[in-house]
DSSP file (Angstrom, degrees, kcal/mol; ACC not computed):
  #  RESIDUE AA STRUCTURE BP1 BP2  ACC     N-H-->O    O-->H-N    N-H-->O    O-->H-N    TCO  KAPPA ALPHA  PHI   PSI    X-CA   Y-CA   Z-CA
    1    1 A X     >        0   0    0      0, 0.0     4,-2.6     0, 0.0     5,-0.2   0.000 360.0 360.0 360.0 -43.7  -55.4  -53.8  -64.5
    2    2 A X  H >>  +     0   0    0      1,-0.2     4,-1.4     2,-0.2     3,-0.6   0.996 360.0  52.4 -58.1 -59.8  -57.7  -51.3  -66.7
    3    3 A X  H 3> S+     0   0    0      1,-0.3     4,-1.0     2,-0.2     3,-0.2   0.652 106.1  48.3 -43.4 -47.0  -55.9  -48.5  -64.6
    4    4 A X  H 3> S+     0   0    0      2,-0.2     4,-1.5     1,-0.2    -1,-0.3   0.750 111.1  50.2 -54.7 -47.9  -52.6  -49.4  -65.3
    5    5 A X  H <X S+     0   0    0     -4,-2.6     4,-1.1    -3,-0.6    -2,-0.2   0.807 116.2  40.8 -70.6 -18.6  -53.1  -49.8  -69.1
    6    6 A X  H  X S+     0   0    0     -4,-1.4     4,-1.8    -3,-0.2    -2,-0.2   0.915 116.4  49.1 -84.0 -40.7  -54.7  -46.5  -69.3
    7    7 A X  H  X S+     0   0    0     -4,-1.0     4,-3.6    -5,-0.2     5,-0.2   0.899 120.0  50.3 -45.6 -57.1  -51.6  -44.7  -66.4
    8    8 A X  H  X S+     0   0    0     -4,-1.5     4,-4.2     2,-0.2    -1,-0.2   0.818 110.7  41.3 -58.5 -69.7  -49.4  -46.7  -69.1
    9    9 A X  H  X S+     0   0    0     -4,-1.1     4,-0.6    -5,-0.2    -1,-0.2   0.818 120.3  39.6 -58.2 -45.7  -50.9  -45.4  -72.5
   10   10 A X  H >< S+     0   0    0     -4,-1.8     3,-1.3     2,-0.2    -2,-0.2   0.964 123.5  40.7 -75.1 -65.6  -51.2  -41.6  -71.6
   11   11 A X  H 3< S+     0   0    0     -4,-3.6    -3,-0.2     1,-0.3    -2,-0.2   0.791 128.0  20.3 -90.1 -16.5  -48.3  -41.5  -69.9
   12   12 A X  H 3< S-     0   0    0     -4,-4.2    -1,-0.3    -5,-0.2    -2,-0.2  -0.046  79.7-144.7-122.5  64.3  -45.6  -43.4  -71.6
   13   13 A X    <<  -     0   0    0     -3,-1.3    -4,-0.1    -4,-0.6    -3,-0.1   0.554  30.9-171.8  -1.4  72.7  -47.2  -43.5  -75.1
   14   14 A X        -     0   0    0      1,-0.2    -1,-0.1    -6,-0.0     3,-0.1  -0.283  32.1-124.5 -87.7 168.7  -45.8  -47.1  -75.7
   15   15 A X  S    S-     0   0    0      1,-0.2     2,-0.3    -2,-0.0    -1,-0.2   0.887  96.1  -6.1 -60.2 -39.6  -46.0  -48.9  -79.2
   16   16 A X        -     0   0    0      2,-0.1    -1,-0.2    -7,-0.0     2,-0.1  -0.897  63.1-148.3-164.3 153.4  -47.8  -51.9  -77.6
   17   17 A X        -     0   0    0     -2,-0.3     2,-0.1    -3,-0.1    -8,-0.0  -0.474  29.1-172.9-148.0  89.6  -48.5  -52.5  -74.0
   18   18 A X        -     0   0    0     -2,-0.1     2,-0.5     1,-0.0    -2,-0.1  -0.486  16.6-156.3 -79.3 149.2  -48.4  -56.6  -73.6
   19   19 A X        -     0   0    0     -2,-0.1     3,-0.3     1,-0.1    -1,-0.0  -0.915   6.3-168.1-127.1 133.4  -49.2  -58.4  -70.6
   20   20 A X        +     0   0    0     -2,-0.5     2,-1.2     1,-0.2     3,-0.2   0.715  61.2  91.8 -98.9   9.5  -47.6  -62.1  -70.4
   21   21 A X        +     0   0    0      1,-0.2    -1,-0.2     8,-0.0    10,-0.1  -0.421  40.0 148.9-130.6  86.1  -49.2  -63.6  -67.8
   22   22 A X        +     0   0    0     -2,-1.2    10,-1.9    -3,-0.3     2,-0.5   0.564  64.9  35.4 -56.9 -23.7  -52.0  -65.4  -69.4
   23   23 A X  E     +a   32   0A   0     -3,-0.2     2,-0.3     8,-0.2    10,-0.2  -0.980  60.1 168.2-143.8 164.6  -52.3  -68.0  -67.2
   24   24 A X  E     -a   33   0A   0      8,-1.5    10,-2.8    -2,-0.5     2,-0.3  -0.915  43.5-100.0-148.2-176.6  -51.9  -68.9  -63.5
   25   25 A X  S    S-     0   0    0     -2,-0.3    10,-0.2     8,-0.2     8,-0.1  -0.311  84.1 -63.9-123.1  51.0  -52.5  -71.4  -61.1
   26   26 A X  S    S+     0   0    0      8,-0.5     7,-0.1    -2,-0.3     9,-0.1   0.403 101.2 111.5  87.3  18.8  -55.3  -70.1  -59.6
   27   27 A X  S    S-     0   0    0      1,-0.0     6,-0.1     2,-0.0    -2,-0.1   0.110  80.0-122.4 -90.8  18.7  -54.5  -66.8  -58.0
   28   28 A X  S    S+     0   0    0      1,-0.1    20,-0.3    -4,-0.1     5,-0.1   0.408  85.7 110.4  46.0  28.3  -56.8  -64.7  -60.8
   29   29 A X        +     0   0    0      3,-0.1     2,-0.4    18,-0.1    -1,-0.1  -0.080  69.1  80.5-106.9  40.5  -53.6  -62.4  -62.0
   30   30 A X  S    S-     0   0    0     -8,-0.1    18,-0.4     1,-0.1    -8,-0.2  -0.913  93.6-124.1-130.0 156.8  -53.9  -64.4  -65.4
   31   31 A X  S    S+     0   0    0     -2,-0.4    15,-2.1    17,-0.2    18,-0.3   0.801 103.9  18.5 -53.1 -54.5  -56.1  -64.0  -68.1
   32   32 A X  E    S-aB  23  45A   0    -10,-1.9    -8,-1.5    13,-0.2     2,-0.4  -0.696  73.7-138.7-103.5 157.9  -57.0  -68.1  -67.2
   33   33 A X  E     +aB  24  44A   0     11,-2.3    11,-1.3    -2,-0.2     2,-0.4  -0.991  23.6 169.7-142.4 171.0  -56.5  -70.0  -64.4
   34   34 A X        -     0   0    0    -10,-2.8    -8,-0.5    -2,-0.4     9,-0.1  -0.952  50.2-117.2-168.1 146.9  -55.4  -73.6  -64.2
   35   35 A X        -     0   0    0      7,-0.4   -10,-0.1    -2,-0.4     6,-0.1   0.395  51.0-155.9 -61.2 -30.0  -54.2  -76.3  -61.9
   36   36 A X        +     0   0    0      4,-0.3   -11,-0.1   -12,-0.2    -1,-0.0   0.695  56.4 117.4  46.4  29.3  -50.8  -76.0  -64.1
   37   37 A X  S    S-     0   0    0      3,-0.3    -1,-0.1     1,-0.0   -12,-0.0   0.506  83.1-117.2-115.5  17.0  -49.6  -79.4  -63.5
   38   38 A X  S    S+     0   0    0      2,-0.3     3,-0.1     0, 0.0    -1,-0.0   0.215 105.0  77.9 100.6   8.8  -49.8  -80.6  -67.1
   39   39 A X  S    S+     0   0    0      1,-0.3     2,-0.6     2,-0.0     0, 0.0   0.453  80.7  83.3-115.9  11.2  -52.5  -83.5  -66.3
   40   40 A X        +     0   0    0      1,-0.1    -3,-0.3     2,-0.1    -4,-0.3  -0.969  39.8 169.2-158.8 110.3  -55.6  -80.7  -66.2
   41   41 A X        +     0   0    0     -2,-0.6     2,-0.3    -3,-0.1    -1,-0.1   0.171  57.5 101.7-107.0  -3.5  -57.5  -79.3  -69.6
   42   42 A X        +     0   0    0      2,-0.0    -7,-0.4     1,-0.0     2,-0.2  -0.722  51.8 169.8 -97.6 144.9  -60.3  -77.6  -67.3
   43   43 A X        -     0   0    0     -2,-0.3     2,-0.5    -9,-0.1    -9,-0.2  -0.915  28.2-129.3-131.9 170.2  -59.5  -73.4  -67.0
   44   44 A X  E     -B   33   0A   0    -11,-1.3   -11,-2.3    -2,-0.2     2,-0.4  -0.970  15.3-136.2-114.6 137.4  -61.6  -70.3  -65.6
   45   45 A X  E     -B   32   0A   0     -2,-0.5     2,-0.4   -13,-0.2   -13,-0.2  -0.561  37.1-154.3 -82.3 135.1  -62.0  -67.5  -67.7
   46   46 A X    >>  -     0   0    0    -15,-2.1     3,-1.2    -2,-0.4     4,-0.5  -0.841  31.4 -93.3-118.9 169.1  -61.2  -64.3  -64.9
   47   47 A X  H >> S+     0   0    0     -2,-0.4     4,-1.4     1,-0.2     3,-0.7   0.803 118.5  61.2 -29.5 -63.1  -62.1  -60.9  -64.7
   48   48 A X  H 3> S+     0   0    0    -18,-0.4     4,-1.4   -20,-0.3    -1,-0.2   0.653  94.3  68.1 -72.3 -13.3  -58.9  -59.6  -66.4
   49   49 A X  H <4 S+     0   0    0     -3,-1.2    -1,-0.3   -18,-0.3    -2,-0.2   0.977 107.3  34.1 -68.3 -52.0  -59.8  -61.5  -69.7
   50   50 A X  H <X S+     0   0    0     -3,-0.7     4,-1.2    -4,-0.5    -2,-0.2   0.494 113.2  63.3 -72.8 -23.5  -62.5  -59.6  -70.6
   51   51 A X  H  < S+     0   0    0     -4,-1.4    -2,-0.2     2,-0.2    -3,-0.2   0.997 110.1  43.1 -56.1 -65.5  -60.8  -56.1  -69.0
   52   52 A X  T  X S+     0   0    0     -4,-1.4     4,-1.8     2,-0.2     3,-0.4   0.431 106.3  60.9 -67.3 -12.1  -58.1  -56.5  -71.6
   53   53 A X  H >> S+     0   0    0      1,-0.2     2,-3.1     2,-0.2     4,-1.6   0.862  98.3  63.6 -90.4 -79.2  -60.7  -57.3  -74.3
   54   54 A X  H 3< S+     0   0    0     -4,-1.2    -1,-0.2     1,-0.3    -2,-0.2   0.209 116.5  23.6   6.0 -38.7  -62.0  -54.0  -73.6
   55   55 A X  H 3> S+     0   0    0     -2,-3.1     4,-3.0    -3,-0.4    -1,-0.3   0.859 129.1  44.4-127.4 -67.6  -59.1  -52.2  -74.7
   56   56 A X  H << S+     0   0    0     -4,-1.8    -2,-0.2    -3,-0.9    -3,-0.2   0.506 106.7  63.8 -67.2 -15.9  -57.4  -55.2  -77.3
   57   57 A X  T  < S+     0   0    0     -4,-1.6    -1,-0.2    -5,-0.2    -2,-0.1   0.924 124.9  10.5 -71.9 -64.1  -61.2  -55.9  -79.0
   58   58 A X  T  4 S+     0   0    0     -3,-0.3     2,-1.4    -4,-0.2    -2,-0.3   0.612 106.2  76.0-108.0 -22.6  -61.1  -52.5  -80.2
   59   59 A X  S  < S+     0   0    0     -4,-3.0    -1,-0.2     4,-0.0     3,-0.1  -0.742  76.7 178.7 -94.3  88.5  -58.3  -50.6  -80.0
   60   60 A X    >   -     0   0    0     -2,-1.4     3,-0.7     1,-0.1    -2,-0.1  -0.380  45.6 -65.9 -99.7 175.0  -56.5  -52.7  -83.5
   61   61 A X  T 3  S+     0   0    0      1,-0.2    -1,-0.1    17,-0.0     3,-0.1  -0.179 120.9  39.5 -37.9 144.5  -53.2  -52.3  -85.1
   62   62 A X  T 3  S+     0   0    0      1,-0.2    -1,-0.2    -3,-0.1    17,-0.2   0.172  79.5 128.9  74.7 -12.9  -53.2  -48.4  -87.1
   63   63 A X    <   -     0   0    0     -3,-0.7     2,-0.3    15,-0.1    -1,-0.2  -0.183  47.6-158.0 -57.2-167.9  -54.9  -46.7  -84.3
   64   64 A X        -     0   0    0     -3,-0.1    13,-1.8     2,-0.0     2,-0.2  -0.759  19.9-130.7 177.3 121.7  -53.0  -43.6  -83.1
   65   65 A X  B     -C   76   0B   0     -2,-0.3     2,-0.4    11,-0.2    11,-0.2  -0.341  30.7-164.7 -74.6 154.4  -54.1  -42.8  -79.5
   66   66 A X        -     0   0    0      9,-3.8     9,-0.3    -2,-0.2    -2,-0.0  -0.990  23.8 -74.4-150.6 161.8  -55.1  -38.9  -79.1
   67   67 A X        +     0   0    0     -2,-0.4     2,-0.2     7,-0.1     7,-0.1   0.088  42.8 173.5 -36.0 141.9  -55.6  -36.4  -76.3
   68   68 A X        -     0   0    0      5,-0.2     3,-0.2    32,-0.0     5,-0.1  -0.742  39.9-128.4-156.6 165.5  -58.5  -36.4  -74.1
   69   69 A X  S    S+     0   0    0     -2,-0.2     2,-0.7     1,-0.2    -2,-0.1   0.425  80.5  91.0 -77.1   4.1  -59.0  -34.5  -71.5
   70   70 A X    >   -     0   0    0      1,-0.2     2,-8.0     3,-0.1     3,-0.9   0.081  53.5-160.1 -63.5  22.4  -60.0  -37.7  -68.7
   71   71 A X  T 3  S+     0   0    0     -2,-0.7    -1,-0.2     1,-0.3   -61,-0.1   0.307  94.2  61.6  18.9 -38.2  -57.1  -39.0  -66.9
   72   72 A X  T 3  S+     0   0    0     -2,-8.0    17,-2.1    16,-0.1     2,-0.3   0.711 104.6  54.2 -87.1 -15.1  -59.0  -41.8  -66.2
   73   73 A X  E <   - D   0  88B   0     -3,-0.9     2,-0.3    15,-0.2    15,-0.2  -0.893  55.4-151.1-124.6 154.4  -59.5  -42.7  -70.1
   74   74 A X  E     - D   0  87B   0     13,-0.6    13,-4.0    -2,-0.3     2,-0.3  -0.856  14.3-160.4-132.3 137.2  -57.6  -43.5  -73.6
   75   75 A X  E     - D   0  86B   0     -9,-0.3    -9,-3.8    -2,-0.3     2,-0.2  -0.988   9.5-155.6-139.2 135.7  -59.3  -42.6  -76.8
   76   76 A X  E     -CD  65  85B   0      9,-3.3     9,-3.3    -2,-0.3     2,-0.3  -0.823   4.3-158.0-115.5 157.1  -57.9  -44.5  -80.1
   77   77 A X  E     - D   0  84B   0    -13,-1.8     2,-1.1    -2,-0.2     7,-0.2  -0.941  19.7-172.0-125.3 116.3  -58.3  -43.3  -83.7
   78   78 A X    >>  -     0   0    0      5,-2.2     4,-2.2    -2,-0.3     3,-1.4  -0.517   3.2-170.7-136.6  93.8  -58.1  -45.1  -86.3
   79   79 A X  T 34 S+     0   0    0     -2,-1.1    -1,-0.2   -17,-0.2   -16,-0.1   0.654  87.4  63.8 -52.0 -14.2  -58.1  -42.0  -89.4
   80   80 A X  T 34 S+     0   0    0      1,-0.1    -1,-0.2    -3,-0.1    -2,-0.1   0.986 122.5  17.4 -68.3 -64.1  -58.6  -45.6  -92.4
   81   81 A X  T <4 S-     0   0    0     -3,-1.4    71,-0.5     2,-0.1    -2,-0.2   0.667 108.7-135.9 -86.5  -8.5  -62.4  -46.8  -90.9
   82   82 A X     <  +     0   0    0     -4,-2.2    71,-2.6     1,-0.2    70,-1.4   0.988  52.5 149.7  16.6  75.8  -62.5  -43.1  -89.2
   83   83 A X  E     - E   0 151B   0     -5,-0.4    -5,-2.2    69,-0.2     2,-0.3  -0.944  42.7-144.4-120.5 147.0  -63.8  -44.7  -86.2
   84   84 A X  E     -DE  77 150B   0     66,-1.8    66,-1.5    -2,-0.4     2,-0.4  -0.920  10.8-157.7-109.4 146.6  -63.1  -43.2  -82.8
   85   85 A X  E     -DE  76 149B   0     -9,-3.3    -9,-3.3    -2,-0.3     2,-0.5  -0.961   6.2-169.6-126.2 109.4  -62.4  -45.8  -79.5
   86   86 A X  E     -D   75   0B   0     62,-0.8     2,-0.4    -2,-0.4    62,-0.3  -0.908   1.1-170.7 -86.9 129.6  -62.9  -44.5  -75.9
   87   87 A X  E     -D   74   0B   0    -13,-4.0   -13,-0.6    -2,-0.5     2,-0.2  -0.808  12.0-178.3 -99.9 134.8  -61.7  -46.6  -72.7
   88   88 A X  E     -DF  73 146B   0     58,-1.5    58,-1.7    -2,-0.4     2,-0.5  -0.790  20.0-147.4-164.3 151.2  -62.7  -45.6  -69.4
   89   89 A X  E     - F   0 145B   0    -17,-2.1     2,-0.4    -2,-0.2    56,-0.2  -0.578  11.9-177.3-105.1 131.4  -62.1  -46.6  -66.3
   90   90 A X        +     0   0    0     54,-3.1    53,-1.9    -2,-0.5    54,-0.2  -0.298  21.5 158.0 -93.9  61.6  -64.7  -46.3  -63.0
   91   91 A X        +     0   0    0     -2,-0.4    -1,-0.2    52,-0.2     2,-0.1   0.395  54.4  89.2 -45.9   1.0  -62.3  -47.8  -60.2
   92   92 A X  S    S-     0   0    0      2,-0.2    51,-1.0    -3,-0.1    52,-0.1  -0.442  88.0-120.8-100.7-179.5  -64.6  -45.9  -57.8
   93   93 A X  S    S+     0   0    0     49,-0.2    49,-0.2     2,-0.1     2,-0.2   0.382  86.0  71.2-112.6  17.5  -67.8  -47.6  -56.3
   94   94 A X  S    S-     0   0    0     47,-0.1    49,-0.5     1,-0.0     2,-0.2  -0.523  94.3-101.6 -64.9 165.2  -70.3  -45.2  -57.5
   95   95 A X        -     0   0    0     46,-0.2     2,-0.3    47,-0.2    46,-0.2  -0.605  40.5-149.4 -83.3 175.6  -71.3  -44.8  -60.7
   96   96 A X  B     -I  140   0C   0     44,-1.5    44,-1.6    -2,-0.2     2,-0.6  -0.919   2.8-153.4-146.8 118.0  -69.6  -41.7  -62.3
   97   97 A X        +     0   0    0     -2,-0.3     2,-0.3    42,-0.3    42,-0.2  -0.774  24.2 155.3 -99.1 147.1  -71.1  -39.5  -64.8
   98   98 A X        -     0   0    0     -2,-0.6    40,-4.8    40,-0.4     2,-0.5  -0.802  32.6-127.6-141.4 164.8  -69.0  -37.4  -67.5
   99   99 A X  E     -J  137   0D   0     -2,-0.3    38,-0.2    38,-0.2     2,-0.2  -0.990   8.6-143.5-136.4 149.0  -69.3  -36.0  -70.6
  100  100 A X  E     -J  136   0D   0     36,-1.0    36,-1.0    -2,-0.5     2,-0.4  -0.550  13.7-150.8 -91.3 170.9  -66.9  -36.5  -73.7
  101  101 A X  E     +J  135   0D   0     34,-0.2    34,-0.2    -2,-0.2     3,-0.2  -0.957  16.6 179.0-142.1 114.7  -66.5  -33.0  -76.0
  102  102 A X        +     0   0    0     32,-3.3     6,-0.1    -2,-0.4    33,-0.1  -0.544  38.8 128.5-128.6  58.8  -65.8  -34.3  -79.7
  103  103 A X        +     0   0    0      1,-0.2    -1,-0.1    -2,-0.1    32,-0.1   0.639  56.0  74.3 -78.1 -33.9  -65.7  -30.9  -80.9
  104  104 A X  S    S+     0   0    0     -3,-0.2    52,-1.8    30,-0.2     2,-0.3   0.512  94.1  63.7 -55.1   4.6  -62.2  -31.9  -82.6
  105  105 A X  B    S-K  155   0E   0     50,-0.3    50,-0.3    51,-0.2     3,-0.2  -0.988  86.2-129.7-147.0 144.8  -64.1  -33.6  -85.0
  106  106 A X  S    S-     0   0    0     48,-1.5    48,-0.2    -2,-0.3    -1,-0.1   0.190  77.6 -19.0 -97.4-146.5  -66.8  -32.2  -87.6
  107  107 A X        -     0   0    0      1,-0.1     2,-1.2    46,-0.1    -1,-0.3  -0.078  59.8-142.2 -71.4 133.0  -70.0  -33.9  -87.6
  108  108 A X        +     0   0    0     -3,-0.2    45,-0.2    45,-0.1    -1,-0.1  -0.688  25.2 174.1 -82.5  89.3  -70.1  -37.3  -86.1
  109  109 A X        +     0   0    0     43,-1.5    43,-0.2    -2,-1.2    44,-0.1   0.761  47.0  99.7 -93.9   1.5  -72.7  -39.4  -88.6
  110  110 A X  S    S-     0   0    0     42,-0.7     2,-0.4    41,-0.6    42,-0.1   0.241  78.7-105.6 -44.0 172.9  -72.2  -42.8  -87.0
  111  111 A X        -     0   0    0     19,-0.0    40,-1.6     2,-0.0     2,-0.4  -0.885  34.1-123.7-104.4 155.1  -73.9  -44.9  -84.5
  112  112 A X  E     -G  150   0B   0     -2,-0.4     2,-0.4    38,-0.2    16,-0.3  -0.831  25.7-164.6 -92.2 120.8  -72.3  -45.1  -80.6
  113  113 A X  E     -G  149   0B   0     36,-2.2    36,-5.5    -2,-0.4     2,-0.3  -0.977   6.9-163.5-126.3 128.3  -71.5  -48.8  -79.7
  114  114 A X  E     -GH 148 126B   0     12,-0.7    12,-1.8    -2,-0.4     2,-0.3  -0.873  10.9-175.0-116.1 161.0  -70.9  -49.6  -75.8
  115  115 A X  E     -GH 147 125B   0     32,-0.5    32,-4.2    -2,-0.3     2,-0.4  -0.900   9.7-150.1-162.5 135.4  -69.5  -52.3  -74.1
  116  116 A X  E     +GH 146 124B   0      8,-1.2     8,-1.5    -2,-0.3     2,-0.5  -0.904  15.7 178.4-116.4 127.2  -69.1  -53.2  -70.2
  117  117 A X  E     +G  145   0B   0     28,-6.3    28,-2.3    -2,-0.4     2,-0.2  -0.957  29.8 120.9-123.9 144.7  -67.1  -54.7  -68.2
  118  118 A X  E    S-G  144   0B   0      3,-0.9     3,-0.2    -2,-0.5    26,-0.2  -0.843  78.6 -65.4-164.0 160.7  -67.7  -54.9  -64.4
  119  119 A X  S    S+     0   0    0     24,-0.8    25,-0.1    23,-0.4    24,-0.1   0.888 135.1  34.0 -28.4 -53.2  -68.3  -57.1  -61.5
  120  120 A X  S    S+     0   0    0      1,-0.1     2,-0.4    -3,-0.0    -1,-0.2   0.646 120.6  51.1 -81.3 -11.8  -71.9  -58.2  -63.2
  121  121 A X        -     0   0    0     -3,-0.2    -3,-0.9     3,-0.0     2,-0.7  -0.859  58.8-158.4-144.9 133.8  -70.8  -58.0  -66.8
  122  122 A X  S    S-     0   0    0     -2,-0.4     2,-0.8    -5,-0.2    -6,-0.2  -0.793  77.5 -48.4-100.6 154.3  -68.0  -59.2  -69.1
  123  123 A X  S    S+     0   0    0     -2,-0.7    -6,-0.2     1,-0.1    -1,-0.2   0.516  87.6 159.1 -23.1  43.9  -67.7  -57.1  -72.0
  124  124 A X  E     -H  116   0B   0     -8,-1.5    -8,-1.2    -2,-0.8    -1,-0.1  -0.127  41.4-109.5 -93.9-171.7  -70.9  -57.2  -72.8
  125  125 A X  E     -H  115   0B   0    -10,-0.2     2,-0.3    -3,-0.1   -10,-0.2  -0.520  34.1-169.5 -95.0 154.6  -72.7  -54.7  -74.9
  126  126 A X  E     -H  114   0B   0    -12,-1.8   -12,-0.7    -2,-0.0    -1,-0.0  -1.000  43.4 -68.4-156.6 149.5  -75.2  -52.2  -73.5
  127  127 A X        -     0   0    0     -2,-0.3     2,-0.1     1,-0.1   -14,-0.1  -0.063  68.3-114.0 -30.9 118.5  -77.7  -49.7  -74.6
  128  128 A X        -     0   0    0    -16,-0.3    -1,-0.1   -14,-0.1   -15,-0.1  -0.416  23.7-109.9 -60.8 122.0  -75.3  -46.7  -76.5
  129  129 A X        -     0   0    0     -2,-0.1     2,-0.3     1,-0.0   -17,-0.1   0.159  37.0-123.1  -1.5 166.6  -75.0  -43.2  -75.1
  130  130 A X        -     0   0    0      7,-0.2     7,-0.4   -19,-0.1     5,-0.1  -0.888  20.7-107.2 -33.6  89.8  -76.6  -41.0  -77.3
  131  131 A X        -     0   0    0     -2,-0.3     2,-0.3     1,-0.1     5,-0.2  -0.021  17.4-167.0 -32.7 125.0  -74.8  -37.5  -79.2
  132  132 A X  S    S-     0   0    0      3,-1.8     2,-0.5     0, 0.0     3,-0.2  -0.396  70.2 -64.2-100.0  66.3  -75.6  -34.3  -78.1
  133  133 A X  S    S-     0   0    0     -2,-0.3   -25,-0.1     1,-0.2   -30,-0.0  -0.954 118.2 -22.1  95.8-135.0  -74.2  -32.4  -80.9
  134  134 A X  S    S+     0   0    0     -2,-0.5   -32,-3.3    -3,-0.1    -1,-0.2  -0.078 120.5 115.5 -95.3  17.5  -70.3  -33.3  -80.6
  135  135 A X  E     -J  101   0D   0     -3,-0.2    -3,-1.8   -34,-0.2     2,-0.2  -0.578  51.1-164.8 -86.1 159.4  -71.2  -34.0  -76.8
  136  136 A X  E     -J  100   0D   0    -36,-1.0     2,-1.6    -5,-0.2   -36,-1.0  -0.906  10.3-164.7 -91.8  80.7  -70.9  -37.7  -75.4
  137  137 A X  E     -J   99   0D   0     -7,-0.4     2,-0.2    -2,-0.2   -38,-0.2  -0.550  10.2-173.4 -92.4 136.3  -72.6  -37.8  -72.6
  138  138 A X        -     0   0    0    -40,-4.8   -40,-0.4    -2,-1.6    -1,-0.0  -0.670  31.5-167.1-116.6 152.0  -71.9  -40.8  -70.2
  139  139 A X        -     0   0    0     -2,-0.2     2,-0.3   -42,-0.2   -42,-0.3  -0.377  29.9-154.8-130.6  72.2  -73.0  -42.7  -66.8
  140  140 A X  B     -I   96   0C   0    -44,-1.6   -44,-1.5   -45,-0.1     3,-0.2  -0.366  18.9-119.8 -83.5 124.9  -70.1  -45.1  -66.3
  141  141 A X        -     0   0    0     -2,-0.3   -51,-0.2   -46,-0.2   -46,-0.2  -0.133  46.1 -82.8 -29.1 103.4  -71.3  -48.2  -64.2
  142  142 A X  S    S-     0   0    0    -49,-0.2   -23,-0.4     1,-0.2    -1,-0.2   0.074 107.9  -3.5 -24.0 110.1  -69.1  -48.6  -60.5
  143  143 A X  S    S+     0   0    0    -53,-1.9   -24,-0.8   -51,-1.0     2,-0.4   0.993 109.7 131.2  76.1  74.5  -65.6  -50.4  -60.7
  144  144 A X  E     - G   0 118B   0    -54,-0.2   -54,-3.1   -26,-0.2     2,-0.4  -0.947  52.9-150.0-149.1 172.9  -66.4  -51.0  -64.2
  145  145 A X  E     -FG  89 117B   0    -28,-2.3   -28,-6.3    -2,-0.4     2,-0.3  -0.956  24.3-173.1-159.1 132.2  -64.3  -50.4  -67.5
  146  146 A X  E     -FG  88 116B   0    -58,-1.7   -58,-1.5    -2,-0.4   -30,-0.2  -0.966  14.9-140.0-147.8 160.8  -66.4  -49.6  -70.5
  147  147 A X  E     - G   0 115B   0    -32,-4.2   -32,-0.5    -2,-0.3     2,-0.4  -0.444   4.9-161.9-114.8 160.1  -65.7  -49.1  -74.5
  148  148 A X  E     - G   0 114B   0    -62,-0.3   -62,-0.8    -2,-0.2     2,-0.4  -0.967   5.9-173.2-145.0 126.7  -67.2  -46.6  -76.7
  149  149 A X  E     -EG  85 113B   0    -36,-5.5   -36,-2.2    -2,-0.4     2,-0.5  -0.971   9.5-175.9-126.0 125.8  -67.0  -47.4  -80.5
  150  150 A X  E     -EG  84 112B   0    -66,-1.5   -66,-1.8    -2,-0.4   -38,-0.2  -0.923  12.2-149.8-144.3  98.2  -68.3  -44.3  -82.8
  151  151 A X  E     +E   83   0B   0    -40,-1.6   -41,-0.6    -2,-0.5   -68,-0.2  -0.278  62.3  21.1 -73.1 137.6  -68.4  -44.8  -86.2
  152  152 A X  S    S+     0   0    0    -70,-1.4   -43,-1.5   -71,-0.5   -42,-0.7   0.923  82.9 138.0  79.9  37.3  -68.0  -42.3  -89.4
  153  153 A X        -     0   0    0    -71,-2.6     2,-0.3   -45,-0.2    -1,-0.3  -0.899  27.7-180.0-124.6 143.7  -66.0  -39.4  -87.5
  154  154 A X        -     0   0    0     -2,-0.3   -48,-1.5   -47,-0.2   -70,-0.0  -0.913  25.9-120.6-155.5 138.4  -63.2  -37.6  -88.6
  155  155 A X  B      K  105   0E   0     -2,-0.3   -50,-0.3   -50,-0.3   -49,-0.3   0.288 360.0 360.0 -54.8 177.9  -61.1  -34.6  -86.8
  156  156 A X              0   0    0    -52,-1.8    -1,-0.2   -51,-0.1   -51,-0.2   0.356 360.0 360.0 -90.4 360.0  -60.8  -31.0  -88.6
């Protein structure tokens, strides 16, 4: 799912990219799942619930996506809070490390806020990257899709 919403974003730069099928009847391609048969109040939260938060937590109304160079990631901007949002996805099973270059942007004073989601973890938050200068260097966590929130940045 992360893959497709990122394939989605970059390549057909949509207004919105909604997904309707929030719930199902137990076959995990819903957000929940449920028995569906109108007498049964118990649901499972799945995997794709917290995938989609990834992207829908952080990425709000006024962003305005911009270039970067990953294929595999969507970075939002959102020029009001000047906050920057990176998504990116590790479908492989390694981990995979990269580095972001957020040279487009003059001095970064913010703090770097992550959050992973993966096989072990649903969006939770995890010790922050560091800046190296306007560098981001990253180690993103096998089959995993993980947020970067970086406060107090603004392009040249």
């Amino acid at each position: 799912m992360a893959r497709r919403i990122v394939e989605d974003i970059r390549g057909l730069r949509p207004l919105a990219w909604v997904y309707w099928q929030a719930v199902d009847g137990g076959g995990g391609w819903g957000f929940f799942s449920n028995v569906e048969n109108g007498r049964q109040t118990r649901y499972i939260v799945n995997k794709k619930y917290f995938v989609m938060a990834n992207f829908s937590r952080f990425i709000r109304p006024g962003f305005r996506f911009i270039d970067i160079s990953d294929a595999k990631s969507i970075a939002g901007y959102d020029p009001v809070a000047h906050r920057l949002v990176i998504v990116s996805v590790n479908a492989q099973w390694h981990v995979r490390p990269m580095t972001f270059d957020l040279t487009g942007f003059g001095l970064i004073a913010g703090r770097v806020q992550a959050y992973v989601t993966s096989p072990a973890c649903n969006l939770t938050s995890v010790s922050a990257p560091r800046l190296s200068g306007n560098r981001l260097g990253v180690t993103l966590p096998a089959r995993s899709t993980t947020t970067f929130v970086i406060d107090d940045c603004s392009p040249h």
